[in-house]
C-alpha positions as CSV (number, residue, x, y, z in Angstrom):
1,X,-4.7,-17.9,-87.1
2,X,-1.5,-16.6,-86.5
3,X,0.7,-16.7,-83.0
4,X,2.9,-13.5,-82.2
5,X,5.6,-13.4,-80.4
6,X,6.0,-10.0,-78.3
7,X,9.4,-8.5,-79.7
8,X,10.1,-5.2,-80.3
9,X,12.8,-4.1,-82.9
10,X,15.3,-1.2,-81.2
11,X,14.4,1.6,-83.0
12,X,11.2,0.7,-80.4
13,X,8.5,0.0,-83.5
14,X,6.6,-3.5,-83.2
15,X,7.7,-6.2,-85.3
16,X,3.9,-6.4,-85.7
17,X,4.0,-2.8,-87.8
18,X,4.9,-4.9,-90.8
19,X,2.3,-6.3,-93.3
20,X,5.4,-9.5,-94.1
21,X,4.8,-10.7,-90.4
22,X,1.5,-11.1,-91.0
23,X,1.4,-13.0,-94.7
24,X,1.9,-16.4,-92.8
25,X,-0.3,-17.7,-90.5
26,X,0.5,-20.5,-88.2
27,X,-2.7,-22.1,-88.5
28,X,-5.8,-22.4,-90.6
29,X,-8.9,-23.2,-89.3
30,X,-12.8,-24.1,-90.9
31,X,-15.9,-25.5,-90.2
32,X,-15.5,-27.0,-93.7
33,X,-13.0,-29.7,-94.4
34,X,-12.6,-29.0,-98.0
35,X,-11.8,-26.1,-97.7
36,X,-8.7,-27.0,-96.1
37,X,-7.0,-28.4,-98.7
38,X,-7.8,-25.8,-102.1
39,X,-5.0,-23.9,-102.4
40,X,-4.4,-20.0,-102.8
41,X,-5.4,-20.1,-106.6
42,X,-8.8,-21.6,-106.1
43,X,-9.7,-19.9,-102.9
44,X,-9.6,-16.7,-105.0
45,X,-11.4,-18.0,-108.0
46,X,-14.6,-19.3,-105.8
47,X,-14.3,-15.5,-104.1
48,X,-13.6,-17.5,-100.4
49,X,-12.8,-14.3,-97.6
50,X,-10.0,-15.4,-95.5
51,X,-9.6,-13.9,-92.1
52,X,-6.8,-13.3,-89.9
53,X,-6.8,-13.4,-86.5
54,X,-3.4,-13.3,-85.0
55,X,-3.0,-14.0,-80.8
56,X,0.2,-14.1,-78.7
57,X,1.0,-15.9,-76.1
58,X,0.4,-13.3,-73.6
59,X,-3.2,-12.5,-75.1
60,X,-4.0,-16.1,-74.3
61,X,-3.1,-16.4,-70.8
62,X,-3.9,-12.7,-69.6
63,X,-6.3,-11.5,-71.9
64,X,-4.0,-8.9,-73.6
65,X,-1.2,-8.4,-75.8
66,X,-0.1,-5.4,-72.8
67,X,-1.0,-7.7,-70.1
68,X,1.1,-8.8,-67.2
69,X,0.8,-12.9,-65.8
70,X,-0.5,-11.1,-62.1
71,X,-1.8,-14.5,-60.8
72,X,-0.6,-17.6,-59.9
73,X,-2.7,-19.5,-62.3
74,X,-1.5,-17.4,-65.2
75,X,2.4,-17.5,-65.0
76,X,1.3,-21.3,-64.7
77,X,-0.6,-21.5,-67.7
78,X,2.3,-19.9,-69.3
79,X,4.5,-22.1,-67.9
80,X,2.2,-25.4,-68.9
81,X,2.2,-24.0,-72.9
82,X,6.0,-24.4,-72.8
83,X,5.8,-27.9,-72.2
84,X,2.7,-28.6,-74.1
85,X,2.9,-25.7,-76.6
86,X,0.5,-23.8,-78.3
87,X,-1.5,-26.6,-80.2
88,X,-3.6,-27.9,-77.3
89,X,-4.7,-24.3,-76.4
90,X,-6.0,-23.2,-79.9
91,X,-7.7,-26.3,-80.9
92,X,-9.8,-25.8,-77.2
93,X,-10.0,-22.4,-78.0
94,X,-11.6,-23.0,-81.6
95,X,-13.7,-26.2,-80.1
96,X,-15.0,-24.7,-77.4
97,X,-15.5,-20.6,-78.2
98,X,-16.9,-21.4,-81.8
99,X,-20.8,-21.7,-82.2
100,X,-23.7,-21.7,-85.0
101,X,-26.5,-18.3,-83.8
102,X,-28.2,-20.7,-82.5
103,X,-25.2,-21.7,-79.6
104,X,-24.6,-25.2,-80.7
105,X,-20.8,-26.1,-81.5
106,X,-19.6,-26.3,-85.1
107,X,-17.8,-29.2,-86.9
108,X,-14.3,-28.2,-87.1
109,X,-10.7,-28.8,-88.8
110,X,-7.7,-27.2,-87.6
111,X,-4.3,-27.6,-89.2
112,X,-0.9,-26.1,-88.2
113,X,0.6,-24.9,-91.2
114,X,4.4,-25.6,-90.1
115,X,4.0,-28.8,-88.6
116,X,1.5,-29.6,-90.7
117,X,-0.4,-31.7,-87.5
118,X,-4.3,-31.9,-88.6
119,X,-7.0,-31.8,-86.0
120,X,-10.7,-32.9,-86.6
121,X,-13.7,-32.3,-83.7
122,X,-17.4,-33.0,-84.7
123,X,-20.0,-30.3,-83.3
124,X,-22.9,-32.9,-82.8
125,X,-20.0,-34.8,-80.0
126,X,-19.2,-32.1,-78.0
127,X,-23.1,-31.0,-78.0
128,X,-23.8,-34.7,-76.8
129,X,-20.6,-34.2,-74.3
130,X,-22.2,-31.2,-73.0
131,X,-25.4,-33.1,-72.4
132,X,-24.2,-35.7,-70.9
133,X,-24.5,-35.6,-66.7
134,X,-21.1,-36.7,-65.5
135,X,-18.9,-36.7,-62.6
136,X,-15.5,-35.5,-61.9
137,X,-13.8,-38.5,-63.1
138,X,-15.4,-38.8,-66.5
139,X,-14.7,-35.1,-66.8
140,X,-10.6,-35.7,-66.4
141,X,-10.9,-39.3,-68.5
142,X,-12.4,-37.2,-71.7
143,X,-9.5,-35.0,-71.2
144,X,-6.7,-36.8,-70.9
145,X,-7.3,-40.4,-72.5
């Protein structure tokens, strides 16, 4: 997964034009924990595809890389990944938006390549979590403790 920042070089072409910005991402991500740690070699010996999916900023709060923060609650999301940065928005992104055909959540392992900060979510909690009848209070306590 890679973040984008939107800059655009003066001759007016994208930085995102070029295949270098793209060769390193800012995060990995996959359901399987081992794979996190092989390294280029061996991910091309066992044939494993690699995707890329790369997301700015902007695309995360509006919806689109051309997208403008119109509502209050945007230009205050934007303002809250300053302070918190990016990390706590993909991991919930990846947690949350990721399921099996069937629509159960997915185990999951998330690293960011530059800090180098590993996250770890199991797909059998957040099923139970989801199960679970609770009130507003439980609801903020599993967030923030």
């Amino acid at each position: 997964i890679g973040l984008a920042d939107n800059e655009v070089e003066p001759n007016g072409i994208s930085q995102y034009s070029s295949a270098i910005y793209w060769s390193e991402p800012s995060y990995k991500f996959s359901a399987n924990e081992a794979l996190m740690f092989l390294d280029n070699k061996m991910i091309s010996f066992h044939n494993i595809s690699i995707v890329n999916v790369t997301l700015s900023e902007r695309c995360l709060s509006t919806g689109s890389d051309d997208g403008v923060y119109h509502s209050r609650s945007t230009k205050f999301a934007q303002f809250l990944s300053q302070i918190y940065g990016m990390d706590a928005i993909i991991v919930n992104q990846l947690m949350y938006g990721i399921k099996n055909t069937d629509g159960k959540y997915l185990n999951g392992h998330l690293q960011n390549v530059e800090s180098k900060a590993r996250w770890t979510y199991s797909g059998s909690y957040l099923e139970t979590e989801k199960e679970i009848l609770h009130n507003f209070a439980t609801w903020c306590y599993n967030r923030i403790g």
